[in-house]
C-alpha positions in Angstrom: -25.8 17.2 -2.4 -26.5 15.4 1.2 -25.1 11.8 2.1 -24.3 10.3 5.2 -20.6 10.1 4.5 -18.5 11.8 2.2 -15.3 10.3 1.2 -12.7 11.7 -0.9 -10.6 9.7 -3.4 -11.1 6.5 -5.5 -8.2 4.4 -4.5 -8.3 1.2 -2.3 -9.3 2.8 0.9 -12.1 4.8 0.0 -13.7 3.2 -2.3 -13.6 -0.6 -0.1 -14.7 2.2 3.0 -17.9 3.0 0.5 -18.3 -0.9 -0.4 -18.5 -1.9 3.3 -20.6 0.7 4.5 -22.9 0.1 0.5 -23.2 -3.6 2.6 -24.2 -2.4 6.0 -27.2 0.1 4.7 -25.4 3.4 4.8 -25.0 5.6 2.2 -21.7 7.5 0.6 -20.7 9.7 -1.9 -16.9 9.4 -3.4 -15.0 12.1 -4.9 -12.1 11.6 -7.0 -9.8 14.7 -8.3 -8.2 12.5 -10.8 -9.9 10.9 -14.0 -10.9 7.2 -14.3 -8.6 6.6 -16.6 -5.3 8.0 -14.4 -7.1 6.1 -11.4 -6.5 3.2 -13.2 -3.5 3.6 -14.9 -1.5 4.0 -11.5 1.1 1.7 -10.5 0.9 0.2 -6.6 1.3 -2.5 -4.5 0.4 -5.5 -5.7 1.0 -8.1 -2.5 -1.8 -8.6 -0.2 -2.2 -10.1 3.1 -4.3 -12.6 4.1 -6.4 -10.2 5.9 -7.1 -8.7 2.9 -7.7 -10.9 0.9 -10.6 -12.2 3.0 -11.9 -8.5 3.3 -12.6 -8.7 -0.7 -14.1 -12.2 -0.4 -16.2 -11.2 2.6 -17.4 -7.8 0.7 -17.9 -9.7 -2.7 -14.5 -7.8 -4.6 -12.6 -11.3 -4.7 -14.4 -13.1 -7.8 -11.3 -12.1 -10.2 -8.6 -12.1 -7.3 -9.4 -15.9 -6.8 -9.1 -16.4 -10.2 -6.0 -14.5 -11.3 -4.4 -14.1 -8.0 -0.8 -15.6 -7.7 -0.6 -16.9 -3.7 3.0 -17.2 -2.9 4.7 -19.7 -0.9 8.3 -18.5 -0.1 10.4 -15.6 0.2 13.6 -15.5 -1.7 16.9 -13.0 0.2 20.2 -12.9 -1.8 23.0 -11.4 -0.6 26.4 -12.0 -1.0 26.1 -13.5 -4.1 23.9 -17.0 -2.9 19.9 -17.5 -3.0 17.7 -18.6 0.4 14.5 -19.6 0.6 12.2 -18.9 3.1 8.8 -20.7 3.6 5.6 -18.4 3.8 3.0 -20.1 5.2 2.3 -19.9 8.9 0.7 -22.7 10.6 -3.1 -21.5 9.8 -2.3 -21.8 6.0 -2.1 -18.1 5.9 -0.6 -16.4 3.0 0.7 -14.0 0.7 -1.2 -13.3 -2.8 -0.1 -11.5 -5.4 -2.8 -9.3 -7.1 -2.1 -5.5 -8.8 -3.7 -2.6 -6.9 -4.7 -1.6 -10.1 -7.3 -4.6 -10.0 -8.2 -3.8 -6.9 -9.1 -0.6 -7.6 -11.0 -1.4 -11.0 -13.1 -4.2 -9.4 -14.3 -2.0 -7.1 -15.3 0.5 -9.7 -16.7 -2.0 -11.7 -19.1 -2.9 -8.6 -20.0 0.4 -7.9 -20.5 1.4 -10.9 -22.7 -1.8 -11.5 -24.9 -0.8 -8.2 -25.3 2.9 -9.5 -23.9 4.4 -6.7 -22.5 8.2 -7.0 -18.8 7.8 -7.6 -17.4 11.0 -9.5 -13.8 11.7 -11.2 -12.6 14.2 -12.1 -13.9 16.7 -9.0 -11.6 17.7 -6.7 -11.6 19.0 -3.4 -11.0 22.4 -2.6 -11.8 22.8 1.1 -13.9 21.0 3.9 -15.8 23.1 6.4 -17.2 22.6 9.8 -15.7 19.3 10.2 -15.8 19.6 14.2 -19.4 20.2 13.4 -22.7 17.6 12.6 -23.1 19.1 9.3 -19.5 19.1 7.8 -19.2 19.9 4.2 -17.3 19.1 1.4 -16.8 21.9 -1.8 -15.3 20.6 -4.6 -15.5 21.0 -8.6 -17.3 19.0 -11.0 -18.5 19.3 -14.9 -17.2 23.0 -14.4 -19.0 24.2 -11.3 -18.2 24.7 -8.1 -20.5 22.3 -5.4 -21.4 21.4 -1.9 -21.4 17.9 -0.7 -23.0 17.9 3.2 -22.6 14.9 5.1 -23.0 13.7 8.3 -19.2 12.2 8.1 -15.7 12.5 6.5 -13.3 10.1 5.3 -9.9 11.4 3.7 -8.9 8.9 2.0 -7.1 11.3 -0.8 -3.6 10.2 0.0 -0.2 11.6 1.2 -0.6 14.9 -0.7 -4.3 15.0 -0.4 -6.3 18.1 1.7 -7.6 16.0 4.2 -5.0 15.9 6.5 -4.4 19.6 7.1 -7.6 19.7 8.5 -6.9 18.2 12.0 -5.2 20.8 13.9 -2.6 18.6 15.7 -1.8 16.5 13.0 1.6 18.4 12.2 2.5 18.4 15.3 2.0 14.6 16.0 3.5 13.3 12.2 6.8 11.7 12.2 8.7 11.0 9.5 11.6 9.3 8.1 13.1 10.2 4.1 15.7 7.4 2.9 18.7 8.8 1.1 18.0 6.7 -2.1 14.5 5.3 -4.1 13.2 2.6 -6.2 13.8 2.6 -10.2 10.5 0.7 -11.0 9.9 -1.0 -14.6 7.1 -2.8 -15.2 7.8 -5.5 -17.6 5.6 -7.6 -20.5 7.8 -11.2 -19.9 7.2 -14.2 -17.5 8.4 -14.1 -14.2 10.8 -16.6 -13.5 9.7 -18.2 -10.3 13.5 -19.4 -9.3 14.1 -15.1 -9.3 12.0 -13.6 -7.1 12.1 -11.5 -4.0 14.9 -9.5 -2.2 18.6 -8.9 -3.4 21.2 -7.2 -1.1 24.3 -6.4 -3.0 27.3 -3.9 -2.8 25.7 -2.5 -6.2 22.2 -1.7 -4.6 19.1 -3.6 -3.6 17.0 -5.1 -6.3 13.5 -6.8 -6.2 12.1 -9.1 -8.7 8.2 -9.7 -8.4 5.2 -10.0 -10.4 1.6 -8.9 -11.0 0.8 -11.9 -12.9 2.0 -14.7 -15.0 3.0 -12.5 -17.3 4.0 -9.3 -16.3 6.4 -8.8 -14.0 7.6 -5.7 -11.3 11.2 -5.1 -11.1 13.0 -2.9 -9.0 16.3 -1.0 -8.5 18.2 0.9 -6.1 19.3 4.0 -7.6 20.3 7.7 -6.2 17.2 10.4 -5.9 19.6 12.2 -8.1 20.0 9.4 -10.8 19.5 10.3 -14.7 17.2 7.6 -15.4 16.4 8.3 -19.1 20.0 7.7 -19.5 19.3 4.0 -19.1 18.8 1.8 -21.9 16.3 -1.2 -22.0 19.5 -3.4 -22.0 21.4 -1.5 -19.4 18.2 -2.0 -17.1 18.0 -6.0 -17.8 22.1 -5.8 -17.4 22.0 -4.2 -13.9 18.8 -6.7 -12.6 20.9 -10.1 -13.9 23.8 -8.4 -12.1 22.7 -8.0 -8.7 20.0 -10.6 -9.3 23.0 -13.5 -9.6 23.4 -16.2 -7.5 25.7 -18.7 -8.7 23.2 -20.7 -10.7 22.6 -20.6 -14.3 18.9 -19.0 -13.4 18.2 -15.8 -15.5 15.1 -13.2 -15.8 12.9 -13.6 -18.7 13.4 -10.6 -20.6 10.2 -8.5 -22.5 9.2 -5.5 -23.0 9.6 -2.4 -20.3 5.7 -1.0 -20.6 6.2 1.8 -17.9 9.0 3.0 -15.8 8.6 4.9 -12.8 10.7 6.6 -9.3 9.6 6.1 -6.0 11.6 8.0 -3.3 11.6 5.4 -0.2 9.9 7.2 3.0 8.5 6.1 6.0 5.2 8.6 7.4 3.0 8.5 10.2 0.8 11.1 11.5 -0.7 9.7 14.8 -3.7 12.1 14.9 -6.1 10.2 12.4 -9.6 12.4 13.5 -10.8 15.1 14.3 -14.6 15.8 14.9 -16.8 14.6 11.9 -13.3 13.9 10.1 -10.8 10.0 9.8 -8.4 10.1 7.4 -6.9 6.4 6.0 -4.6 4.7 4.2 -1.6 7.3 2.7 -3.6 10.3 4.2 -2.3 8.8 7.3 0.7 6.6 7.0 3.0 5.8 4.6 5.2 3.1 4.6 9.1 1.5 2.6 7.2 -0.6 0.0 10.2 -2.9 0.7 7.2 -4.5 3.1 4.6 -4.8 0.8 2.4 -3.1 3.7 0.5 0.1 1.7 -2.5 -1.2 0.6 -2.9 -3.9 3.7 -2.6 -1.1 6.0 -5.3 1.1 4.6 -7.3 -2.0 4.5 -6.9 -2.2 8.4 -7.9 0.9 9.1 -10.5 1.0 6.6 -12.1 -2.1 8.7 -12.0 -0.1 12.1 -13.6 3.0 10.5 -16.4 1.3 8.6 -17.3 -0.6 11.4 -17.1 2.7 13.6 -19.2 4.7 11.3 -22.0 2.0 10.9 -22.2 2.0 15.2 -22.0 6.1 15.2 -24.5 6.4 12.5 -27.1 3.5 13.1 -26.9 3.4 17.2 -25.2 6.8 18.2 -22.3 4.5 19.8 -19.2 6.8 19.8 -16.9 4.4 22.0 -15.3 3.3 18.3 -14.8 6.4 16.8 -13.7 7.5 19.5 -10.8 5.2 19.8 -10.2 4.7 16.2 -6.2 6.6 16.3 -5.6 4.1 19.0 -6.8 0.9 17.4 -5.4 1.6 14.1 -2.0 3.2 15.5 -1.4 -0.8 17.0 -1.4 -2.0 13.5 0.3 0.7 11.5 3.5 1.4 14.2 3.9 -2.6 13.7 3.4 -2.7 9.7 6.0 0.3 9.7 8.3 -0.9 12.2 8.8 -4.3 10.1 8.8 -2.1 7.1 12.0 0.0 7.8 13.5 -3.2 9.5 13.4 -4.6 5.9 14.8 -1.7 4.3 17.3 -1.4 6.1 18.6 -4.7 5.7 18.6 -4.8 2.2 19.6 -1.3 1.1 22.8 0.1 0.9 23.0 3.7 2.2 25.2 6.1 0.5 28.9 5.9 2.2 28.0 2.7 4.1 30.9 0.7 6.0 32.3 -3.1 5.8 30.7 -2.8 9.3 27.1 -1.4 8.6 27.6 -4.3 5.8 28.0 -6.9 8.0 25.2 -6.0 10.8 23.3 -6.3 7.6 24.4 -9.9 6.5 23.7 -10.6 10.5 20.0 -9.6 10.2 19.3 -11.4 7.1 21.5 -14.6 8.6 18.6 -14.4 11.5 15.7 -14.6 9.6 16.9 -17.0 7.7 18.9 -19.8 9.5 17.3 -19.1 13.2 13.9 -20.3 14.4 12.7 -17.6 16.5 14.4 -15.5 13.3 12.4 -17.1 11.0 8.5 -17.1 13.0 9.7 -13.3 13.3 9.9 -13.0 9.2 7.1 -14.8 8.6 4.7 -13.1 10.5 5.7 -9.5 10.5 5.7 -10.2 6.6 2.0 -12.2 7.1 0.5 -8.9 9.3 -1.0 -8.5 12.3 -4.7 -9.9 12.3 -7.4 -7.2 12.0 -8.5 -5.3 14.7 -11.8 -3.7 15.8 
């Protein structure tokens, strides 16, 4: 097989990278190692940016988002038992929307799909070649053989675990990363979200987070130990704990429904600042990962999936290498920020295993700031808006 870029794994990143560069005239092959059917049965972020959300429009992914997508205009924080509301909508009208991953990904399926463009599941990749090379190659499995994809580019967009990575040299050696000493209990719920409980909780008991992925199915989340039994809790003891730490002295309660999936997500924070090498970008979670106390994941591989596509189509249709060239740099800007803001969050509403009255306190103080201060509040607002894209 020959294409002009190869680029491995169906989720937000790669397939939007094969949708923009579909629109500008060049052509792409995506591998996925997963089936459709997992692709679209994963659980992600489902808060997008602005930014992003004009990225679908301007790429024609947003006919069902503007439809079905929930824009938000607050931010609730409890803590200490009492509910605050903060206003989020900056002075250009920008926004928040909610909107499921899982939509994301299946709309740009759906439109590749429709356009007959090569998009295969189920073929994972066993090894790239020559990537510092003009020829790079891709070998992977498919329908039970073993094949070559040759390209004139790579994108790795396969994710935290994915091979891409280890295939820049230095990218070890310039990763950093941070592992939290708890996770996220995750239930995804068939009931109503109550719009009076939504948003952050800080409590002695753990951190919870009510939100939704439409009007009626909701996201809830609970701190719990890595080390927690979770198939010892109950459907009620799981509602119990989210009224608990949910509380705030009103008579306000979550609707309750059915728990359709529950899931663990062990809280990290990743970087690796070495995002090419030769014919080879990685993006998204191949690159970065992030608390998804921010709601930054998916916006973050949407940035950088803006600077590469736009690199690529200036590398490939002028033989302009100033972009690509730079590309680490631009998109480091953007993801150091997102992060920063991401761990900032997470730290204030967390509590970490042996935590002081002290530690509890600096924690009221932060969440105090962003809520009864001015410069606090512009500072909430838009780290929590993004950073406009850059190329």
């Amino acid at each position: 097989m020959r294409t002009q870029v190869g680029i491995i794994g169906a989720g937000p990143a790669g397939l939007l990278l094969a949708r923009i560069l579909q629109v500008h005239g060049i052509e792409s092959v995506v591998l996925e190692g997963r089936s459709r059917d997992h692709v679209l049965a994963r659980i992600r972020a489902g808060v997008l940016e602005q930014g992003t959300v004009d990225t679908l429009n301007e790429y024609g992914v947003g006919e069902r988002l503007m439809h079905e997508g929930i824009p938000h205009a607050e931010m609730q924080l409890r803590w200490a038992g009492r509910r605050h509301a903060l206003p989020l909508v900056d002075e250009t009208n920008r926004r928040m929307t909610t909107y499921g991953q899982a939509k994301v990904v299946q709309d740009l399926i759906d439109l590749r799909e429709a356009d007959h463009l090569p998009l295969l599941f189920d073929a994972p990749v066993e090894s790239l070649e020559d990537v510092n090379s003009d020829r790079p190659r891709i070998r992977f499995a498919h329908d039970g053989q073993q094949r070559t994809l040759e390209c004139d580019f790579i994108a790795g967009c396969d994710g935290f675990h994915g091979v891409s990575r280890q295939y820049i040299p230095d990218a070890e050696e310039k990763s950093a990363l941070r592992e939290y000493p708890y996770g996220w209990f995750g239930v995804l719920v068939e009931a109503a979200p109550n719009p009076e409980i939504r948003g952050f909780a800080h409590t002695t008991r753990g951190a919870a987070v009510c939100s939704a992925r439409s009007k009626t199915i909701g996201r809830l989340y609970l701190q719990v130990d890595p080390n927690e039994n979770l198939d010892a809790w109950s459907d009620d003891d799981i509602w119990n704990e989210l009224d608990l730490r949910m509380q705030d002295g009103s008579n306000n309660r979550l609707n309750r429904g059915r728990i359709l999936q529950r899931d663990f997500a062990r809280l990290r924070a990743f970087v690796c600042e070495s995002m090419r090498f030769g014919r080879l970008c990685i993006a998204g979670d191949a690159a970065h990962i992030v608390p998804p106390s921010g709601a930054k994941g998916l916006n973050l591989a949407v940035g950088d999936v803006r600077v590469l596509a736009e690199a690529l189509r200036r590398f490939l249709t002028k033989g302009d290498t100033d972009l690509i060239d730079r590309y680490s740099e631009i998109c480091l800007r953007r993801i150091w920020h997102s992060v920063h803001w991401s761990c900032l969050l997470t730290d204030a509403i967390h509590m970490a295993p042996g935590q002081s009255r002290f530690d509890t306190q600096m924690q009221y103080e932060a969440l105090q700031h962003w809520v009864y201060t001015e410069i606090g509040r512009k500072h909430f607002v838009s780290s929590m808006l993004g950073l406009p894209y850059e190329v």
